[in-house]
N, C-alpha and C positions, 0 to 999 in steps of 0.2 A: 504493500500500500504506500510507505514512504515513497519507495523509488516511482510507480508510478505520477504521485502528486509533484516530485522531483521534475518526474520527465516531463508532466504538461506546464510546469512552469519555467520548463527552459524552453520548450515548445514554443508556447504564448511570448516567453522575452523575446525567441526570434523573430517574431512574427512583427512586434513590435517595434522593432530595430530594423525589419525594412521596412513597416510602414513607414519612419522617422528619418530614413537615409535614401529610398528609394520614391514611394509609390508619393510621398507630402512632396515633395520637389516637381514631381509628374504631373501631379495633382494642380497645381497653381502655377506653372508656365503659360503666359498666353500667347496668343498670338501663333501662327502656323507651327513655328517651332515647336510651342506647348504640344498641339495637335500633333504630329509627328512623332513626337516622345510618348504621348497615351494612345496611340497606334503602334508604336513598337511594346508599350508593355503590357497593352491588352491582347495585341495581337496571341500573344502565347500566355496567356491564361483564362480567357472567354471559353464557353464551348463552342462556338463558331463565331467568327468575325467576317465579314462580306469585304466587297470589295468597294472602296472608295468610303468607308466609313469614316465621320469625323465626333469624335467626342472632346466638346469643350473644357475648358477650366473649372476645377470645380466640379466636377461631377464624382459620385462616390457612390463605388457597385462592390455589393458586400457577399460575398463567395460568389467570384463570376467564374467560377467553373461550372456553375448554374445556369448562364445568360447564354442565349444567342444574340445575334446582332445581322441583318440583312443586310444585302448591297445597297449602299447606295442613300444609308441612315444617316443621322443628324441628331443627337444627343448632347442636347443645349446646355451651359452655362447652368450646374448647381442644382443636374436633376440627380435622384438618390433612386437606387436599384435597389434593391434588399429580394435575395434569394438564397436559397439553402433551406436546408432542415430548421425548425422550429427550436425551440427547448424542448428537452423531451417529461412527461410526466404528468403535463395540464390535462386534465379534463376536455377532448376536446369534441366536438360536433362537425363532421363532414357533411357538410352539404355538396351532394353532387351535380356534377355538370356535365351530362354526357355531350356535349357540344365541342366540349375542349380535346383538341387531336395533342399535346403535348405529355412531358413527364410531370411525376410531384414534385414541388420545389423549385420549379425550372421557371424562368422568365426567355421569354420569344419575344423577339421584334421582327417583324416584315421587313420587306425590301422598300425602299423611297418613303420610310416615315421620319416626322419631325417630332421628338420628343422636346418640347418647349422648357424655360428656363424653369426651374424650381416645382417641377415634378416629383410626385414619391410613388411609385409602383413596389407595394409589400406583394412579394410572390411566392409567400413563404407555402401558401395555398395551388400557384400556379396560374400563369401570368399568360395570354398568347394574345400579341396585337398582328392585326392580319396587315397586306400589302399595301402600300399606297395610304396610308392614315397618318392622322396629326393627333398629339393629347398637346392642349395649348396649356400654358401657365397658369403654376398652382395647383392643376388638376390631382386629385389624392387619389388611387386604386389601392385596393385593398382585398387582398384573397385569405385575409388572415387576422379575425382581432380577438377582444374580449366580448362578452354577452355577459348580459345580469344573471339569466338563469342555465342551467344544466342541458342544454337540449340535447343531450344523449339519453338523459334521461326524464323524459315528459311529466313524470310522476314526482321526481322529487322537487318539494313544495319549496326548497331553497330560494331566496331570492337574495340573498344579502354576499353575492360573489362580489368580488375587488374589480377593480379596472386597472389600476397598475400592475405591472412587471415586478414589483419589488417584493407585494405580496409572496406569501408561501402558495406552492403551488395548488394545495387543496384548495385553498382561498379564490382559487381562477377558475374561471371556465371561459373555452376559447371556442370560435366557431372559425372553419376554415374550407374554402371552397372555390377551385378553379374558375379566373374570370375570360370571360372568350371574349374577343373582340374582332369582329370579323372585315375585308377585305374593306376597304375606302372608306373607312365610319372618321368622325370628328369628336373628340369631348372636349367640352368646349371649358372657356378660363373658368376655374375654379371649380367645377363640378367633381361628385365625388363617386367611386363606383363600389360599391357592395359586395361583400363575396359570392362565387357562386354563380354570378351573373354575364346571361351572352348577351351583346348588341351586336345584333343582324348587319348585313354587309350593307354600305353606304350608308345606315343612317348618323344623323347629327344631334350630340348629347346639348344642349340648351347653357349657357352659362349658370353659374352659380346652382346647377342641378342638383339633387342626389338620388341616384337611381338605384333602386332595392326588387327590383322586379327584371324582370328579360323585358328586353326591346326589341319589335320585327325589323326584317332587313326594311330599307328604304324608307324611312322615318325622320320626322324631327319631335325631340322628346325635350320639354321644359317642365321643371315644376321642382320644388323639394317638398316632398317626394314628389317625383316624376309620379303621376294617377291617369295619364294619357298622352295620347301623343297622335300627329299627324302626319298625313303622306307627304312625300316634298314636294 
């Protein structure tokens, strides 16, 4: 037991000393140069990187041996990736989404999408944005949070679960469920998207939205909560 707690904390000090000497120098370069340097060292640790990808200053993807990245993307100024495994031990609720063609944990970007400045895509649920799509500024996805009550289990009358992270893990109950987003859709600035949830190909998510429900293809969806929506 010593020696393994030994070896994840010299694991973790690694980990941290190239965060400190490598990926933070990477990280805040701007300018073409900056791009080039987080092209070469994404390049080899993405699970697929396209061709003609640029990822700006300031952007931070947390185990991107998770992410894909399409030809021909655009990953703005200060958006945040978050993929990988969860903690493990929470309480959690899968909600599924037979729609979604990817893995668990895994974040997908298409080909010619524009991930706008100060994004958070949590994929810890599972992440897929289809071809040709924009998520504008701000916009928050979420395949992975907390819930007040137990939905694994419908009967216990529990309601008094946490919402922080810091809590003990009985204290939590999490709900987590792949978000599909399919082939030319838009979400627009600051809208937010639910776990579990597919928006049909082309449609467009409404500013300051949040959508808790699936959306058909070829749609425009406004509302918090989204309760309807129109053809375009």
């Amino acid at each position: 037991m010593r020696f393994m707690l030994t070896f994840r904390k010299v694991n973790k000090l690694l980990q941290e000393l190239e965060n400190f000497f490598i990926l933070t120098p990477v990280m805040y370069v701007p300018g073409m140069i900056g791009n080039l340097l987080r092209r070469a060292y994404y390049s080899r640790r993405l699970k697929h990187m396209g061709r003609n990808v640029v990822i700006e200053l300031g952007v931070q993807i947390q185990n991107p041996g998770y992410v894909s990245i399409g030809d021909n993307t655009w990953i703005d100024k200060f958006v945040i990736l978050i993929a990988g495994k969860p903690l493990q031990g929470r309480i959690t609720y899968h909600k599924a989404n037979h729609n979604y063609p990817g893995q668990p944990f895994e974040i997908h970007i298409g080909r010619n999408c524009h991930i706008a400045p100060f994004v958070l895509i949590q994929g810890h649920g599972g992440f897929w944005l289809g071809d040709n799509s924009t998520i504008a500024s701000g916009c928050k996805v979420y395949s992975f949070s907390h819930h007040y009550r137990n939905l694994a289990d419908r009967d216990d009358p529990r309601r008094d679960f946490m919402f922080t992270s810091q809590a003990s893990l009985k204290d939590q109950s999490m709900i987590s469920g792949p978000v599909m987003v399919e082939d030319e859709t838009a979400l627009g600035l600051n809208s937010t998207i639910m776990p579990g949830i597919t928006i049909g190909k082309g449609s467009w998510i409404g500013s300051m939205s949040l959508v808790t429900s699936d959306i058909p293809s070829g749609m425009v969806a406004t509302g918090n909560p989204v309760n309807s929506w129109k053809t375009k």
